[in-house]
N, C-alpha and C positions, 0 to 999 in steps of 0.2 A: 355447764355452758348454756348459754342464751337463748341461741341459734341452736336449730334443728342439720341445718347444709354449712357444706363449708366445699370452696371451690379450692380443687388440686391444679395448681397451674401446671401445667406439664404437656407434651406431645406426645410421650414416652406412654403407649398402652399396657405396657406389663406393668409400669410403676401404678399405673391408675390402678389394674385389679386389684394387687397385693395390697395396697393403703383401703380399697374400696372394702375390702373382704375383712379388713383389721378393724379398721374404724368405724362401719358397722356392726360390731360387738359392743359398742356403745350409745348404740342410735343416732348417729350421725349421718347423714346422706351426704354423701362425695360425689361429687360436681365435677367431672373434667373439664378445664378453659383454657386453652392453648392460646396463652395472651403474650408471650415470649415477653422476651426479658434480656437485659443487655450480661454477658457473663462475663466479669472482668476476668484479665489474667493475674493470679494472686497463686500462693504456694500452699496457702490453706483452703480447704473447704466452706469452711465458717466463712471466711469475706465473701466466697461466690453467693453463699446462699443470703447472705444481710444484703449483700448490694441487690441482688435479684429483688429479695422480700422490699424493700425499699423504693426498689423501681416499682412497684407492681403495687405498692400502699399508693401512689399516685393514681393510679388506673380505674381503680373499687373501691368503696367501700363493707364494701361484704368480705366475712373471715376468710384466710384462704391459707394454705400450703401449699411449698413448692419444695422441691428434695435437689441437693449436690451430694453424688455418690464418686466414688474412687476407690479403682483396686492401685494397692501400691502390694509392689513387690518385689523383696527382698532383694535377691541376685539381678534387678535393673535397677539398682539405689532409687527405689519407691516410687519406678516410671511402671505405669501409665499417669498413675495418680491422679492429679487433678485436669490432666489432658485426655482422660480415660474414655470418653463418648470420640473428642475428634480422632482418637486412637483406634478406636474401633470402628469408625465410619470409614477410616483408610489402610487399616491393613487386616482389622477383626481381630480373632483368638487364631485362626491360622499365622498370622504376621508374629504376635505376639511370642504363639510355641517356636517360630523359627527361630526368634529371637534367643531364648532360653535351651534351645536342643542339646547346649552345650553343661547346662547347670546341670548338677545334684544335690541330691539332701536336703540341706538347712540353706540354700539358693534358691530355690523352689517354694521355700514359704513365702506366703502373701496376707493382708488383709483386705476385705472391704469394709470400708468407710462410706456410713450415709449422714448427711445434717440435711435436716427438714428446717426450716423456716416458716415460723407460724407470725401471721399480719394480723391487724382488726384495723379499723379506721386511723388514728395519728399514733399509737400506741409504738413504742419502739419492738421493732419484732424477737421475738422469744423464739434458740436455736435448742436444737435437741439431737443429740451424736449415739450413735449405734454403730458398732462396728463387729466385725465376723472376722477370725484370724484361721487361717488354713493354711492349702496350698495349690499348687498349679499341677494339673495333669499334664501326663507327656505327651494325650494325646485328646482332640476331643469326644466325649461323651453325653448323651443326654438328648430327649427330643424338647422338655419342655423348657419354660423361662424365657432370658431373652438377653440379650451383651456378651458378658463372659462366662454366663451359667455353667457352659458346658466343658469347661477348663478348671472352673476354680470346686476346689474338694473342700468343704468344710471341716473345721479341726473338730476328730474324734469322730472322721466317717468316712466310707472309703468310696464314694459316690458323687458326682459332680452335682449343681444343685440342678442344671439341667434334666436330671434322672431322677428327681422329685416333684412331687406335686406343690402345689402351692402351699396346701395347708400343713405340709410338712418341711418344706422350704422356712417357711415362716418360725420354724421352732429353733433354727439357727442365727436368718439372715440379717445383717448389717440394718437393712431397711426396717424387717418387723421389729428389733431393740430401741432404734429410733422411736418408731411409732409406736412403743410402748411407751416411753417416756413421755412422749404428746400426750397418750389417754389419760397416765396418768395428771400432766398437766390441766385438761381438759375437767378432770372429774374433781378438781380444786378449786376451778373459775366461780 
C-alpha cells in the first residue's frame, strides 16, 4: 500500500485499539476520525458498511476504514444483530441476559459478525467479513473489552472475551479475522 496512515472512522475507543494494535503489524499508522456517517436500516451488515464507506468517500480523500459489527443470536432469531450498538446503548448485556434467562443449550449460541469497509479516493469500497461463533453466558464476566465482551464466550473457550486481554482476544475475535483479511488485502495493493 501507498500510504503510511489510514484514518479509522469510528467513535468506538475499543474498536480504534484492537484495529490500531493489528494494523500496526504492518506499518500502517491508524488515525481515529470520528466523522459519523449516516447508518441505514438494512438486514445485512454489508449495506451498513457500503453506504457508511460511501458517505464518508464524499468527506476525504485519504484511505480510511470504518467497521459494522453484530452479535446475532440464536434463541432471539439473530436479534441483536444489526441493531446491536442501539441494543446495547438501551438495555446493555444486562437487558439482553434477561432476555435469554429462559434459554438453554444450543439457544444460547451466537455469533459475532464484523465488516470493515475500506475507501480510497472514487474507487468503489472493498468489504471484508470476519465472524466469531460462540455463546452467551448466563451471567456477566470480564473486566476488559467493551459492548458484549462480557457475555459472549468464544467457541472452544470457557471465558468471556471480557476476561481476555487484547492480544488474546484478538486470536478469536469477529473484528481481528476481519482485519486479517484487510492486511492481507493491504499487502496485495
Amino acid at each position: 500500500m501507498k500510504t503510511k496512515s489510514i484514518y479509522f472512522v469510528t467513535g468506538n475507543k475499543g474498536k480504534f485499539v484492537e484495529a490500531k494494535k493489528k494494523l500496526s503489524e504492518v506499518g500502517l499508522e491508524v488515525i481515529q476520525k470520528n466523522l459519523g456517517y449516516p447508518e441505514i436500516q438494512a438486514i445485512k451488515l454489508e449495506d451498513v458498511a457500503l453506504y457508511g464507506a460511501e458517505h464518508i468517500q464524499k468527506q476525504t480523500s485519504h484511505p480510511f476504514i470504518l467497521e459494522d459489527a453484530g452479535l446475532f443470536i440464536d434463541g432471539l432469531n439473530g436479534f441483536p444483530g444489526v441493531y446491536s450498538a442501539y441494543v446495547y446503548h438501551t438495555i446493555g448485556c444486562k437487558g439482553i441476559l434477561k432476555l435469554m434467562e429462559k434459554l438453554k443449550g444450543d439457544m444460547r449460541e451466537a455469533v459475532f459478525r464484523s465488516v470493515f469497509a475500506f475507501g480510497a479516493s472514487d474507487e468503489k469500497p472493498s468489504l471484508f467479513v470476519g465472524e466469531c461463533k460462540g455463546s452467551i453466558s448466563i451471567e456477566e464476566h470480564g473486566e476488559h473489552g467493551f459492548g458484549y465482551d462480557p457475555i459472549f464466550i468464544p467457541q472452544g473457550e470457557t471465558r468471556t472475551f471480557a476476561q481476555m486481554e487484547t492480544e488474546e482476544k484478538n486470536r478469536f475475535s469477529h473484528r481481528s479475522r476481519a482485519l486479517d483479511k484487510l492486511i492481507v488485502f493491504f499487502k496485495n495493493l
